[in-house]
C-alpha positions in Angstrom: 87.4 114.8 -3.6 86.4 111.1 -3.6 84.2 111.9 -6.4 86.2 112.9 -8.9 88.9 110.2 -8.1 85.5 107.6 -8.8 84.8 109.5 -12.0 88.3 109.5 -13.6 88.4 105.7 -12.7 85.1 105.5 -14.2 86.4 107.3 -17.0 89.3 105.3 -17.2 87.0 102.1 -17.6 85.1 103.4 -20.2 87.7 104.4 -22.2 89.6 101.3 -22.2 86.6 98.9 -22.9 85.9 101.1 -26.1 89.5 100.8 -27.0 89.1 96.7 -26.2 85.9 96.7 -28.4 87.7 98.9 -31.0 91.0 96.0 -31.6 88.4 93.7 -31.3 85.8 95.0 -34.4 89.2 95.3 -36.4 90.4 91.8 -35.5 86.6 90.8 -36.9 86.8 93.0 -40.2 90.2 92.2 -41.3 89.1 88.3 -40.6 85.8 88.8 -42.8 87.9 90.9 -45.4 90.6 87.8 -46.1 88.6 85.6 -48.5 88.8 82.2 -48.0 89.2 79.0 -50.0 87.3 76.5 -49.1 83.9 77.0 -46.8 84.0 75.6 -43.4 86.9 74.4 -40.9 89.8 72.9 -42.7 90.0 69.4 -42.7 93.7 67.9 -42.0 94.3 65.1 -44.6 97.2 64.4 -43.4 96.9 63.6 -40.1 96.4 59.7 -38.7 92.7 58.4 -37.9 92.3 56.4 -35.5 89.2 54.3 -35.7 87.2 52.7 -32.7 84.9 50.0 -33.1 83.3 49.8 -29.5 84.1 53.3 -27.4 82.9 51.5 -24.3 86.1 49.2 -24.9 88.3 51.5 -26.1 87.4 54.2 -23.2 87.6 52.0 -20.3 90.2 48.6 -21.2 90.0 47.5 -17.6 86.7 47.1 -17.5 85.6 45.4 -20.9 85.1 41.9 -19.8 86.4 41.9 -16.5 83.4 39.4 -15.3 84.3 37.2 -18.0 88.1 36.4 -17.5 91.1 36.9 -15.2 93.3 40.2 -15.8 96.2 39.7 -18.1 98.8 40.8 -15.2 98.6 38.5 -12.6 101.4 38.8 -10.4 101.7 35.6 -7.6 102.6 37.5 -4.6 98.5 40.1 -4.9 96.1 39.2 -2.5 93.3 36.6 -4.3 90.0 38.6 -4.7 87.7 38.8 -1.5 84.4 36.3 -1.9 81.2 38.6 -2.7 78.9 38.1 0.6 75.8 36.1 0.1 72.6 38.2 1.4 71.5 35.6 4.3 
């Protein structure tokens, strides 16, 4: 008896990945059969641009020139910065 339950369920699987690849060769023709426009991705004039000189800067704010001065929020009650030990 096992082996006809394994079958039907095999069956089963079958059946519904053909119906899966069916939808999905229809979703495919129906997108080739639409003709298009332009060729290539659409490109949205109208959205803002942003434009970034130095992504190193722009990526990590914190750390561009943090050897070079203080940070801009220094609050008077932190803890000062610990010395950097000196290899003896």
């Amino acid at each position: 008896m096992s082996d006809r339950k394994a079958t039907f369920a095999k069956r089963q699987r079958e059946s519904e990945l053909k119906e899966k690849a069916k939808i999905k060769e229809a979703r495919r023709q129906a997108r080739r059969d639409t003709p298009r426009a332009t060729k290539g991705p659409e490109i949205a004039w109208d959205e803002a641009v942003n434009i970034v000189t130095n992504p190193i800067d722009s990526a990590m704010p914190g750390l561009a020139g943090a050897n070079d001065a203080p940070p801009a929020d220094n609050d008077d009650d932190a803890t000062p910065p610990a010395p950097n030990p000196t290899p003896d």
